[in-house]
N, CA, C and O atoms as a GROMACS GRO file, in nm:
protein
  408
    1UNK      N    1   1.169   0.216  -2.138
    1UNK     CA    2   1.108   0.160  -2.020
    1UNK      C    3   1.156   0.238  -1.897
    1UNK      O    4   1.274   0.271  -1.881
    2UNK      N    5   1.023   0.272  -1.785
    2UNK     CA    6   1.084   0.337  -1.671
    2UNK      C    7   1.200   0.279  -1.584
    2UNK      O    8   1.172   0.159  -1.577
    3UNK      N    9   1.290   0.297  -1.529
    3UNK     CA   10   1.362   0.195  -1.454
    3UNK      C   11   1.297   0.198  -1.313
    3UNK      O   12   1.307   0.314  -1.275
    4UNK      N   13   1.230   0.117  -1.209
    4UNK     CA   14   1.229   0.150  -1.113
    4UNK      C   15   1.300   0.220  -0.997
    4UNK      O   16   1.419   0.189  -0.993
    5UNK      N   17   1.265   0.299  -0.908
    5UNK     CA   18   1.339   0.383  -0.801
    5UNK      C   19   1.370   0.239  -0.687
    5UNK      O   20   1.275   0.179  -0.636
    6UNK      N   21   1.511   0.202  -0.662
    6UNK     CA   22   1.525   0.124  -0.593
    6UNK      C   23   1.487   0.154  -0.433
    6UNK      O   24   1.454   0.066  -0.354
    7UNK      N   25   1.500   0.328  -0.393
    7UNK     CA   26   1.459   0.356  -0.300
    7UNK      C   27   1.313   0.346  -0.241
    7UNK      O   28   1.276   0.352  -0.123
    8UNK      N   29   1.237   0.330  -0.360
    8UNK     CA   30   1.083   0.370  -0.364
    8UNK      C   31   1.094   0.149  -0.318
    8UNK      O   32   1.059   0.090  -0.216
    9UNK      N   33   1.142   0.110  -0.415
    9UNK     CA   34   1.093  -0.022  -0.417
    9UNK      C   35   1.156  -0.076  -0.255
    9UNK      O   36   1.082  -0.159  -0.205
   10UNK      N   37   1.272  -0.043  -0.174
   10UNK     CA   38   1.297  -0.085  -0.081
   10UNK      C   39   1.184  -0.084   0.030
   10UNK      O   40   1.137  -0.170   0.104
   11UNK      N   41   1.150   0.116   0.000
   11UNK     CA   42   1.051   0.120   0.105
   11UNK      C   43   0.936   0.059   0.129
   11UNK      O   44   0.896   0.041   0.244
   12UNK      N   45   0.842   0.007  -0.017
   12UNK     CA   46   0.792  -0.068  -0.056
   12UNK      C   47   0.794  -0.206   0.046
   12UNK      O   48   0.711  -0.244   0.129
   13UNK      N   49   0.909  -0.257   0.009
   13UNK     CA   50   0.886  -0.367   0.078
   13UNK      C   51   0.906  -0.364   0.208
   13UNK      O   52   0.849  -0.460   0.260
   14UNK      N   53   0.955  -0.306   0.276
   14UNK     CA   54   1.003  -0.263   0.436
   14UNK      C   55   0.821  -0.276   0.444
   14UNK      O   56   0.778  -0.371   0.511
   15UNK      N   57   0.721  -0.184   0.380
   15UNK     CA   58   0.600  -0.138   0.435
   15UNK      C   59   0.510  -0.254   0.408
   15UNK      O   60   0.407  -0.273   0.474
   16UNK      N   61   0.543  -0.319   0.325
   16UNK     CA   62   0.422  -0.482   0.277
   16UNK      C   63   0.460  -0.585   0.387
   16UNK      O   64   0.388  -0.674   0.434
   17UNK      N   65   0.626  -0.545   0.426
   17UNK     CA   66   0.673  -0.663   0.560
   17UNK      C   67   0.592  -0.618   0.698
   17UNK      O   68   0.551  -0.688   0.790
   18UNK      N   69   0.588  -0.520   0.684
   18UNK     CA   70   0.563  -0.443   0.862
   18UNK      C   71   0.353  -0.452   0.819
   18UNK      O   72   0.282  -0.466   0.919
   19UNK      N   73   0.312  -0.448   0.742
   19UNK     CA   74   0.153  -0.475   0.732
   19UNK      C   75   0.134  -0.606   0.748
   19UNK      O   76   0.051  -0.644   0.831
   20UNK      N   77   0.206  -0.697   0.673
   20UNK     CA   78   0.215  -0.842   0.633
   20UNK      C   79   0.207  -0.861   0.767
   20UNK      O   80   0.096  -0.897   0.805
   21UNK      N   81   0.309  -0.846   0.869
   21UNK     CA   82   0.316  -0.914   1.014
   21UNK      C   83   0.236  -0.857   1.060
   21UNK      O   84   0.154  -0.948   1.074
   22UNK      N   85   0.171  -0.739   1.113
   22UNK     CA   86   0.081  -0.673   1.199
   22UNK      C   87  -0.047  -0.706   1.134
   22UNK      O   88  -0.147  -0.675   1.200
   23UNK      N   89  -0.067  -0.767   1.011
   23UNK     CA   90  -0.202  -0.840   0.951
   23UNK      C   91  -0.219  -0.982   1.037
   23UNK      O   92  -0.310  -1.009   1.115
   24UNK      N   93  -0.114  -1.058   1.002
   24UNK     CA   94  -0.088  -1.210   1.077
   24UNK      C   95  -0.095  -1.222   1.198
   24UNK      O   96  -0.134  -1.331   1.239
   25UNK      N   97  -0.058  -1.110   1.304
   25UNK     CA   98  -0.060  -1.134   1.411
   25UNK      C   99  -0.174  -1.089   1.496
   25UNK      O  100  -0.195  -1.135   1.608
   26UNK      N  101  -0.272  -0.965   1.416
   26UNK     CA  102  -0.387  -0.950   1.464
   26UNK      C  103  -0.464  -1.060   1.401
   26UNK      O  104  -0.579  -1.068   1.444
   27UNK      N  105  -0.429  -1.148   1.309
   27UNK     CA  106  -0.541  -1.258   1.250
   27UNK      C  107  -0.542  -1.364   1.356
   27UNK      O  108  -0.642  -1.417   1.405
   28UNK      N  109  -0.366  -1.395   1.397
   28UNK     CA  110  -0.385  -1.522   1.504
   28UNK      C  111  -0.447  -1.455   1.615
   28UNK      O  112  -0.562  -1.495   1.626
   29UNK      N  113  -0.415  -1.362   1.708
   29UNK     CA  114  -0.453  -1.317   1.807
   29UNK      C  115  -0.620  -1.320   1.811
   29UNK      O  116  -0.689  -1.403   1.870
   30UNK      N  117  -0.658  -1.223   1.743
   30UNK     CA  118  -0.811  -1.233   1.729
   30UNK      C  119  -0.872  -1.333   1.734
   30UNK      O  120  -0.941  -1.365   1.832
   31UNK      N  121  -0.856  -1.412   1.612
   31UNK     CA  122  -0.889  -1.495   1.548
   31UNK      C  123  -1.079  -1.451   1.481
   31UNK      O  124  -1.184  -1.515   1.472
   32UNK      N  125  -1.033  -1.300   1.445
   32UNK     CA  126  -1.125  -1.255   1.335
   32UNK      C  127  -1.138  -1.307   1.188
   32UNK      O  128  -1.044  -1.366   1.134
   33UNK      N  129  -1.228  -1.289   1.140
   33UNK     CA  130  -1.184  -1.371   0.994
   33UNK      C  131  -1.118  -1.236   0.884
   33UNK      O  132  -1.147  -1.116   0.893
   34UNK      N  133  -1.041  -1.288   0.804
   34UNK     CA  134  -0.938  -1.226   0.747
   34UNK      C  135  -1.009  -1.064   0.653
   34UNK      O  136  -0.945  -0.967   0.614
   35UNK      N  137  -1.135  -1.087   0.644
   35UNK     CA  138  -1.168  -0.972   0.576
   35UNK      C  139  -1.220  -0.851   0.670
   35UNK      O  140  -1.230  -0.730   0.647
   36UNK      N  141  -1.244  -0.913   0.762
   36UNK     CA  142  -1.256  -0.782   0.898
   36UNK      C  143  -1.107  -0.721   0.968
   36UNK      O  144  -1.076  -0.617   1.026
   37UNK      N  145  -1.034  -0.853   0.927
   37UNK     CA  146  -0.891  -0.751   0.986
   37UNK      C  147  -0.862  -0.673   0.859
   37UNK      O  148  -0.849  -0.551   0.867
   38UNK      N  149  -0.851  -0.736   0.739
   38UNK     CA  150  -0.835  -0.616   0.601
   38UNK      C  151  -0.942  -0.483   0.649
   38UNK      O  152  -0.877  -0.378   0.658
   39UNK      N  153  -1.046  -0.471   0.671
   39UNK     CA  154  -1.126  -0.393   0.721
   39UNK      C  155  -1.044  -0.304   0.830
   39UNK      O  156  -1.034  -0.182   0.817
   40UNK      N  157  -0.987  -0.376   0.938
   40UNK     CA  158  -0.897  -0.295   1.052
   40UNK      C  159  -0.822  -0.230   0.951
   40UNK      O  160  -0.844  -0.114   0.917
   41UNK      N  161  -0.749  -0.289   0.910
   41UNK     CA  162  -0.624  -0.237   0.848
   41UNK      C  163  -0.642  -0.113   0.730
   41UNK      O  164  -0.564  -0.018   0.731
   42UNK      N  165  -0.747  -0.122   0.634
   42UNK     CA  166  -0.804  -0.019   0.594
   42UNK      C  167  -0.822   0.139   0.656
   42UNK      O  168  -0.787   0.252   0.622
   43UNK      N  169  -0.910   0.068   0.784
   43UNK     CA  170  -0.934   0.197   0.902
   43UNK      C  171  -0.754   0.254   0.918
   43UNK      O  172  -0.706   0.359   0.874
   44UNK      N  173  -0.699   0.166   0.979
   44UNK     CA  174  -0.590   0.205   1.018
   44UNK      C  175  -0.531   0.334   0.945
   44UNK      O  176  -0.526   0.450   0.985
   45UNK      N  177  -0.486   0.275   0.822
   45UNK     CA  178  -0.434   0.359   0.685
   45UNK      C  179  -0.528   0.513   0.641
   45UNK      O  180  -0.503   0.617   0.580
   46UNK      N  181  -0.630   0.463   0.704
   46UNK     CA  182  -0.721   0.640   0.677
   46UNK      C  183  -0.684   0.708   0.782
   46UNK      O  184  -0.664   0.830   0.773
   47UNK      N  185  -0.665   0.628   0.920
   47UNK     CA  186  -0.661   0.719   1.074
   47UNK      C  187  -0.496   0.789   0.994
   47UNK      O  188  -0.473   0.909   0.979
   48UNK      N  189  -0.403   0.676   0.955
   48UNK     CA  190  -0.213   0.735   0.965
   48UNK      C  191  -0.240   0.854   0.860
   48UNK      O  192  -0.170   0.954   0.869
   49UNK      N  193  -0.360   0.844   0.739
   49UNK     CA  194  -0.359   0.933   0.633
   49UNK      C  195  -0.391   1.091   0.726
   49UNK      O  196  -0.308   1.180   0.740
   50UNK      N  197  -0.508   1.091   0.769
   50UNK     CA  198  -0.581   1.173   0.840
   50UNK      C  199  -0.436   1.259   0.947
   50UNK      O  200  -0.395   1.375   0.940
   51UNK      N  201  -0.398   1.163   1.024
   51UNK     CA  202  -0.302   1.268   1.084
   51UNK      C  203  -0.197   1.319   1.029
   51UNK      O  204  -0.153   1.433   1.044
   52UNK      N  205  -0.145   1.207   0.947
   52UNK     CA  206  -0.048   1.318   0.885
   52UNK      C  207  -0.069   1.418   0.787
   52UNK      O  208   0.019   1.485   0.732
   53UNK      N  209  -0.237   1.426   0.761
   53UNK     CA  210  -0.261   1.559   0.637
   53UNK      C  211  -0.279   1.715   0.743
   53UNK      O  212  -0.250   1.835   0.738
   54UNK      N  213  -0.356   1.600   0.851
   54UNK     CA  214  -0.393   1.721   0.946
   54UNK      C  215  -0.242   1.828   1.011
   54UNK      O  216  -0.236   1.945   1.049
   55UNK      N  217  -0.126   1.706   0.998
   55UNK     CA  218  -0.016   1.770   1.034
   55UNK      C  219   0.040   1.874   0.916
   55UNK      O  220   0.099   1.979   0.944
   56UNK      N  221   0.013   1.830   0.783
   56UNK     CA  222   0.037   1.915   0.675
   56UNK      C  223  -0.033   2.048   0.677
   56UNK      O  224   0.025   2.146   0.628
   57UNK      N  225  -0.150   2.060   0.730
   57UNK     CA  226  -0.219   2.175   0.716
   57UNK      C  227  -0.189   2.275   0.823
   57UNK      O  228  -0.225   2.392   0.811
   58UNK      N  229  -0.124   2.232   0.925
   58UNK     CA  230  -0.111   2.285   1.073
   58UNK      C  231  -0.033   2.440   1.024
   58UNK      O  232   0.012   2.459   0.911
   59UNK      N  233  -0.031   2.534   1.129
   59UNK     CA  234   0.066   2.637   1.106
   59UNK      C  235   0.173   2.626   1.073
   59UNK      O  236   0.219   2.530   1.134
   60UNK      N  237   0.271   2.684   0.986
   60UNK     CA  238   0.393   2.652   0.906
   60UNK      C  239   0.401   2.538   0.792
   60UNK      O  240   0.491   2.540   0.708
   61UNK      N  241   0.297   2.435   0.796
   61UNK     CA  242   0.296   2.301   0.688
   61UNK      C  243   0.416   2.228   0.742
   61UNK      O  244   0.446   2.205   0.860
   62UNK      N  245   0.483   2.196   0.623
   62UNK     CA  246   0.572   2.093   0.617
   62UNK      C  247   0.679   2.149   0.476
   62UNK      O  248   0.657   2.173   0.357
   63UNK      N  249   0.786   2.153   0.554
   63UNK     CA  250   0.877   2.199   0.450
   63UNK      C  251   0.891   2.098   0.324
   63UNK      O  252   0.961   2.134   0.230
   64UNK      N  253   0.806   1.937   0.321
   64UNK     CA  254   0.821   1.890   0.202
   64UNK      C  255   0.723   1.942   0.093
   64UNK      O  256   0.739   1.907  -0.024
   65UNK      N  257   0.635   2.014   0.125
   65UNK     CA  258   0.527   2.066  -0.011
   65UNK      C  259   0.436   2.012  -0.032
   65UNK      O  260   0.367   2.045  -0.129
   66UNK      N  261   0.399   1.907   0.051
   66UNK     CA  262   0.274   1.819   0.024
   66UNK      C  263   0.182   1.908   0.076
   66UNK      O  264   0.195   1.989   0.168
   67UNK      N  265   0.084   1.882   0.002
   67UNK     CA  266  -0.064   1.967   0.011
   67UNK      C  267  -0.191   1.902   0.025
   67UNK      O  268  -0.260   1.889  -0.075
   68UNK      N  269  -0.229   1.861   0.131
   68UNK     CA  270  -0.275   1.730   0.111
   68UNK      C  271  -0.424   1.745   0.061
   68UNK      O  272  -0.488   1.833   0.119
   69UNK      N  273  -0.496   1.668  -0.048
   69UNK     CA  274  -0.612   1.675  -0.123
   69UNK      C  275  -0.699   1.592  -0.082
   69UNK      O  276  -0.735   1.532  -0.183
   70UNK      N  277  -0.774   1.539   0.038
   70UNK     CA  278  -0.831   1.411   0.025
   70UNK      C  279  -0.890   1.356  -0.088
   70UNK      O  280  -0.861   1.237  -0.106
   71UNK      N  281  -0.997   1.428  -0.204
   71UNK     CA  282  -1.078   1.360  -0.262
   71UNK      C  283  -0.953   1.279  -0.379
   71UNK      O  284  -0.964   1.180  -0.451
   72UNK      N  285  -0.854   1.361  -0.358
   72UNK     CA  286  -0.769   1.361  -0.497
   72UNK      C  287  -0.658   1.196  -0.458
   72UNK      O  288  -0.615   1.099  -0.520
   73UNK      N  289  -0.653   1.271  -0.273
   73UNK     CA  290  -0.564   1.160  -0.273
   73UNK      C  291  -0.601   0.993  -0.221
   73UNK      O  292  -0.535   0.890  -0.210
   74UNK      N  293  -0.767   1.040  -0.192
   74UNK     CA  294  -0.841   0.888  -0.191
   74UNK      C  295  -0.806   0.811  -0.303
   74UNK      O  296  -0.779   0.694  -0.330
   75UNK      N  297  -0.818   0.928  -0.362
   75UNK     CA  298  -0.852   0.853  -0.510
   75UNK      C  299  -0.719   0.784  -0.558
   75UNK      O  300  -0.727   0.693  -0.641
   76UNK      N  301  -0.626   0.814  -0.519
   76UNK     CA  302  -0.493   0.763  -0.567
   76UNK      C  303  -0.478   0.681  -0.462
   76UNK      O  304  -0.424   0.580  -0.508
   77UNK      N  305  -0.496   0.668  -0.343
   77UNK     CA  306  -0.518   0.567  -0.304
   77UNK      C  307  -0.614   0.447  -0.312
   77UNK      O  308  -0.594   0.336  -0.263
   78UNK      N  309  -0.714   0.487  -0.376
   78UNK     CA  310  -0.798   0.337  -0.458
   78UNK      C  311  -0.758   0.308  -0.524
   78UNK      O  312  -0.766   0.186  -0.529
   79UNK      N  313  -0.687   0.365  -0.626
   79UNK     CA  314  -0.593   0.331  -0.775
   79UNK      C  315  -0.527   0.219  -0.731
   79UNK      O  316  -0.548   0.102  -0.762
   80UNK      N  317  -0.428   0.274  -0.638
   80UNK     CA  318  -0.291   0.190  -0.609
   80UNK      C  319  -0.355   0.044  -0.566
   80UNK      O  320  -0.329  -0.057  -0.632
   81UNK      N  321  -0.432   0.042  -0.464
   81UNK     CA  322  -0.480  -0.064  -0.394
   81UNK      C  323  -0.571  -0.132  -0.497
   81UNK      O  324  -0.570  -0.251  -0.466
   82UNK      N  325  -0.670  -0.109  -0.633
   82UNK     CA  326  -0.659  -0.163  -0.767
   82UNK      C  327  -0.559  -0.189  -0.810
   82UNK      O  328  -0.541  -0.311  -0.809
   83UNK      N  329  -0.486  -0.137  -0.848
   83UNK     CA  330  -0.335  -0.176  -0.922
   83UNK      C  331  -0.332  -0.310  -0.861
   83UNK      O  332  -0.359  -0.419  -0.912
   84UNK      N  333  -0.288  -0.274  -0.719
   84UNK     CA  334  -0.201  -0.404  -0.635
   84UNK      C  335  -0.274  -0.523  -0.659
   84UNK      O  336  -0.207  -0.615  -0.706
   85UNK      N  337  -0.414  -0.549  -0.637
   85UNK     CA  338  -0.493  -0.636  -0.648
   85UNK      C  339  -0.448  -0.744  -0.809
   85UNK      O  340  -0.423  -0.862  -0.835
   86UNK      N  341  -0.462  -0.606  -0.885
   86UNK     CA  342  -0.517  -0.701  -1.057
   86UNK      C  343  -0.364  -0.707  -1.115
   86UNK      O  344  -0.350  -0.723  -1.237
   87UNK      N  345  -0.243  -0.695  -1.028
   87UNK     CA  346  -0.121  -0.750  -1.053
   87UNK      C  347  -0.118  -0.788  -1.069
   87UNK      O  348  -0.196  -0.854  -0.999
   88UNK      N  349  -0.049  -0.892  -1.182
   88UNK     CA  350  -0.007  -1.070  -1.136
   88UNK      C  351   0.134  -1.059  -1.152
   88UNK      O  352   0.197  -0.996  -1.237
   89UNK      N  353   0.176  -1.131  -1.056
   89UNK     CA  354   0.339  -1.127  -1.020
   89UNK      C  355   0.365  -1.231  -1.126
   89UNK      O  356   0.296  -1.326  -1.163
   90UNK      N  357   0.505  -1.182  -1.170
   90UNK     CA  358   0.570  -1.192  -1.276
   90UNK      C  359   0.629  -1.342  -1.234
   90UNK      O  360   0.704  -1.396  -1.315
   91UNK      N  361   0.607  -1.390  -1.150
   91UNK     CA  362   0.689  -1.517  -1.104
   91UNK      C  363   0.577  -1.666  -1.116
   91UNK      O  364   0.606  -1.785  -1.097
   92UNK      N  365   0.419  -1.590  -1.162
   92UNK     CA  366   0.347  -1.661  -1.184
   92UNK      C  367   0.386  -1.728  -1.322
   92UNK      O  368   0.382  -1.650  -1.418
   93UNK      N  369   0.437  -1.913  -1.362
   93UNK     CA  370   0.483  -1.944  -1.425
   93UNK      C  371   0.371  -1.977  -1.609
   93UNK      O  372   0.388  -1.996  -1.730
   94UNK      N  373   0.245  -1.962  -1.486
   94UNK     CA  374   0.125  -2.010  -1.607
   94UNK      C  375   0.062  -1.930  -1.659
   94UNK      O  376  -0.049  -1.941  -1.711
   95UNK      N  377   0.146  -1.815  -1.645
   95UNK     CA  378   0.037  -1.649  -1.751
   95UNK      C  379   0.176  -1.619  -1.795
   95UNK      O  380   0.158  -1.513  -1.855
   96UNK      N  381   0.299  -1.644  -1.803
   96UNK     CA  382   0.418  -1.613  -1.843
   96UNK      C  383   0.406  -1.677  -2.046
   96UNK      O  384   0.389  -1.791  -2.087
   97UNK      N  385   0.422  -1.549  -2.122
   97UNK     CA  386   0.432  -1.633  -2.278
   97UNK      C  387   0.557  -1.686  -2.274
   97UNK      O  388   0.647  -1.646  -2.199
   98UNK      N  389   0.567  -1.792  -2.365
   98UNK     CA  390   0.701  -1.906  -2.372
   98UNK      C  391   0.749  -1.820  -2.476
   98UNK      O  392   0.658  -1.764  -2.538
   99UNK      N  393   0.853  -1.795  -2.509
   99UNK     CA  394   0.983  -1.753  -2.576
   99UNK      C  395   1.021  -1.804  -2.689
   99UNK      O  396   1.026  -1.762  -2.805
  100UNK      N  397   1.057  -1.932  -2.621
  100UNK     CA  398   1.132  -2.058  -2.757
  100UNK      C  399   1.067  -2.173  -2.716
  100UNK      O  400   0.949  -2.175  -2.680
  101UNK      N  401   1.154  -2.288  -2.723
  101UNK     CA  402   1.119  -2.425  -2.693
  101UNK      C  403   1.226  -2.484  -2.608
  101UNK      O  404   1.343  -2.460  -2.638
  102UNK      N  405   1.200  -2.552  -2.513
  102UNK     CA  406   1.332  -2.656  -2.455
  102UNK      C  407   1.328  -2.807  -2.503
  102UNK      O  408   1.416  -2.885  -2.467
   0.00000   0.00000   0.00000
């Protein structure tokens, strides 16, 4: 079994906390209905993608090696955002198989 990267999983959550609130607080503020701010927030994530590829391509790149692919890396970004969706968290008690008996 893979072990998870605790670094990967911290950042992880640092980034679901900082969307989570900037989702909630454009929902109260607005008071848009929740699938047009997912909609904002979508946009958002293509505008942060967009500049930072555009920064990858610039003269000199980026000494990390990223190369940035859009069609390749849409696509891994629909994956993930599938993934996330058809998750079911492990803390859900009624899709969990029973073990033994109490």
């Amino acid at each position: 079994m893979i072990q998870p990267d605790p670094d990967s999983e911290s950042a992880g959550a640092e980034m679901h906390r900082s969307i989570m609130t900037a989702f909630c607080d454009v929902l109260r503020t607005s008071q848009l209905p929740p699938m047009t701010v997912m909609n904002l927030a979508a946009s958002a994530l293509g505008a942060v993608y967009k500049e930072v590829a555009d920064q990858h391509r610039s003269d000199g790149g980026c000494p990390c090696g990223w190369k940035p692919s859009p069609r390749t890396d849409i696509a891994a970004l629909q994956a993930a955002l599938a993934a996330s969706i058809e998750a079911v968290p492990s803390a859900d008690l009624r899709i969990m198989q029973a073990v033994g008996r109490a």
